[in-house]
Phi, psi and omega in degrees: 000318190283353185278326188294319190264011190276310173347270197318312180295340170288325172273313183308338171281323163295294191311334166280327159306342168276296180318316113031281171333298200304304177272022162241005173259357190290317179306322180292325170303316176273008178282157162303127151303128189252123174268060188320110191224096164292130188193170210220167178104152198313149156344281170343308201282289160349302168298328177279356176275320198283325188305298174323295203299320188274334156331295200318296194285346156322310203275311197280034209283012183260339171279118158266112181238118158320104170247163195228096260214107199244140153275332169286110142312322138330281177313337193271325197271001168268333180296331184284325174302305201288280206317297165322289167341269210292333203089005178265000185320145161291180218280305200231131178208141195279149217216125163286175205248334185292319217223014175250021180258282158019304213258321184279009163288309167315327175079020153307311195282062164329102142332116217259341228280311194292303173297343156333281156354297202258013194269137159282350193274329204201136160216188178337285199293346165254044147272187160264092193004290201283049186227318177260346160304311193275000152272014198272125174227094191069042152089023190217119159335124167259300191249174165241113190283131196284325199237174174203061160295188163194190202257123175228200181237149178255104217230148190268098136316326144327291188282347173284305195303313177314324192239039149093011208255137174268142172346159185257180218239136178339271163297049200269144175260172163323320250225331169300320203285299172299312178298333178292324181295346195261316207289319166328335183256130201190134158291063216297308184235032148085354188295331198099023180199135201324077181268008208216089158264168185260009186206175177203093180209142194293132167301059195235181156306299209296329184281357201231359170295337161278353181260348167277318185281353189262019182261347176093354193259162181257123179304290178262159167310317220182086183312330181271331179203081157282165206258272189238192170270168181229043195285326191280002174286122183311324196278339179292323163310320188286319167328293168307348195260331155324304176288323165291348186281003206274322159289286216261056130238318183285300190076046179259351159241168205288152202256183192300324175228055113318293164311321202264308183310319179198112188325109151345325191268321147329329191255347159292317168298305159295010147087040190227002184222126207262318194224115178268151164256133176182159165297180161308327163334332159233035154299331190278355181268322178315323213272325160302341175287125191264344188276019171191169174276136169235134148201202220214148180220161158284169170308149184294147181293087159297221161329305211189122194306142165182131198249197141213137172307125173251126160196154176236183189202135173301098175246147201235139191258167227273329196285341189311137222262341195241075199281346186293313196252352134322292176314308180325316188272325171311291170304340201277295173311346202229005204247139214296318170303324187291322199265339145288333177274324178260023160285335218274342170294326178110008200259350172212170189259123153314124167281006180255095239290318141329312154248015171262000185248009191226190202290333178304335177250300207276071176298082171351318201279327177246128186275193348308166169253015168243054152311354182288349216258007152312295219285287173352296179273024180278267202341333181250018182263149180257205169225119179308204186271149174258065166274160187263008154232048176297322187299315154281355150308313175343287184311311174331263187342296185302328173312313189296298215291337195252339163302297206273305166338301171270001181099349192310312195202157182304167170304274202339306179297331179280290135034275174318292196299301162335287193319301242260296186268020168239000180331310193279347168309285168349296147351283165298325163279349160281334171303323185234352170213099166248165193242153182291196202257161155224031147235000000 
């Protein structure tokens, strides 16, 4: 008898460890698959990536996406190396069109353009062409693109109206531009030193690359296989020489350590600077200043009207464990409902053309109030090379462009050194991965 209740109870203990079983694997079957989306940008901007994600898990709810949140577009893009490096990347990640040719030279990257392909939600065509050219890699859709800013000027309404000046104006020239910086700058209290400048802008390639193209001059030999740089070709020299006149003959912007006490993009806010150069990228911080009035003009008009493109794009790495239900928030994210929600931050120009045409970006309500002047400017914007060692030609380059800036050395000279020391990057993103064309 007593063997019959030792039995029974031995089998009722297994059965209960199968049941046991059973239901941790049905709980493990209902858990959400967690999708890992790493992004970078301001509060504003940030609440607007979270605003998504619970839209998204609202509709998703078997989806999880874990975000992760860098604010230094610096930080984020050394935290993006380190990770990529280790074999450790997030799932999903936001990508300049300048720096994802690096990681898809690498075989880092899931090719997006076949699912693209096959989405009932969103296709090619309803972006704005030169948005899905420049994530375009070795003939294959890579990323899915979020934005289509470009460099425009952000200008003090106030401070225009205080010295009598009219707004600038569609079509305003160099030469409109540089006299609006001299009347802008201005000594307020008789000391011999600046309090007011009249312009701000970074000393680099990417600002001084629409002003080579609006000279009628070529950034590279060859937009399709670029070679080298072309700064010493006379119309790209006369730009550059433009641009440095803009510190050393005007003195309409701040000298190196004006700047390093306090950033250009800061004296604009404080309201100590009339005219900034920058992307859509600092409307959500413009938009807290309550002491003055703002809005945005295009670049001034050279030789020949010409911006350039700033975009990013939703890109998915290649290790991801789950690409089905990724793909899923990418499309969800790039699909006119996802691409609204994050307009509603101000930090981008929807790339979809649709909602880059309606009240989710031109919002009345909100300045700026020429947010049209985006719109305006796509037909003239170009792109640099999409290569896989562009970022550090960049840097190169930019190292020079900003020495002749301050005076350390000539145009000529910065030019010449440019050119000279970025030869071999070329050299290298062309031996092994050259790119197609994306302009």
């Amino acid at each position: 008898m007593r063997n019959r209740y030792l039995l029974s109870q031995h089998i009722n203990y297994i059965l209960l460890l199968l049941l046991t079983l059973i239901l941790l694997i049905a709980c493990q079957n209902n858990q959400p698959t967690t999708i890992s989306f790493m992004v970078f940008g301001d509060p504003a901007e940030r609440q607007a990536y979270l605003d998504l994600v619970t839209a998204f898990q609202n509709t998703h709810p078997d989806i999880r996406i874990e975000v992760t949140h860098i604010p230094s577009p610096r930080d984020y893009r050394t935290r993006l190396a380190t990770e990529f490096a280790a074999g450790t990347p997030p799932d999903i990640t936001l990508m300049n069109y300048r720096r994802y040719a690096a990681f898809a030279a690498s075989d880092l990257l899931e090719p997006l353009g076949p699912y693209l392909a096959q989405s009932t939600r969103i296709q090619p065509t309803d972006f704005y062409p030169i948005t899905i050219q420049a994530f375009t890699w070795q003939g294959t859709i890579m990323c899915i693109p979020q934005n289509i800013s470009s460099l425009v000027v952000y200008y003090n309404q106030d401070l225009f109206d205080k010295a009598g000046l009219p707004y600038p104006s569609a079509d305003w020239t160099w030469d409109d531009f540089v006299n609006t910086a001299l009347v802008l700058t201005r000594d307020d209290d008789g000391d011999g030193r600046i309090d007011q400048y009249g312009l701000g802008v970074s000393p680099s390639l990417f600002r001084l690359a629409p002003f080579i193209w609006q000279n009628n001059g070529p950034l590279v030999d060859n937009p399709e296989h670029p070679t080298k740089l072309t700064l010493t070709r006379f119309p790209a020299l006369e730009a550059l020489q433009w641009f440095v006149d803009l510190r050393q003959v005007h003195g309409v912007v701040p000298d190196r350590i004006e700047e390093a006490a306090q950033d250009s993009e800061s004296r604009f806010v404080a309201g100590t600077t009339a005219m900034y150069l920058n992307s859509r990228r600092g409307t959500p911080t413009y938009r807290q200043i309550k002491t003055f009035r703002w809005d945005v003009a295009p670049l001034p008009r050279g030789k020949q009207a010409a911006g350039i493109l700033h975009s990013d794009a939703y890109c998915l790495s290649r290790t991801a464990p789950h690409k089905d239900a990724a793909w899923t928030f990418i499309e969800f994210a790039n699909s006119p409902e996802g691409q609204a929600i994050i307009a509603q931050s101000g930090r981008t120009v929807p790339s979809l053309i649709q909602v880059a045409e309606s009240a989710a970006f031109l919002d009345p309500t909100q300045p700026p109030a020429n947010s049209q002047v985006w719109l305006d400017t796509i037909p003239t914007l170009k792109t640099v090379p999409v290569i896989s060692t562009w970022e550090e030609i960049e840097k190169i380059a930019s190292e020079e462009i900003e020495r002749a800036f301050y005076g350390d050395i000539t145009a000529e000279t910065a030019a010449s050194l440019a050119v000279t020391r970025t030869e071999e990057y070329f050299f290298i993103g062309q031996l092994a991965f050259p790119p197609l064309s994306d302009n």
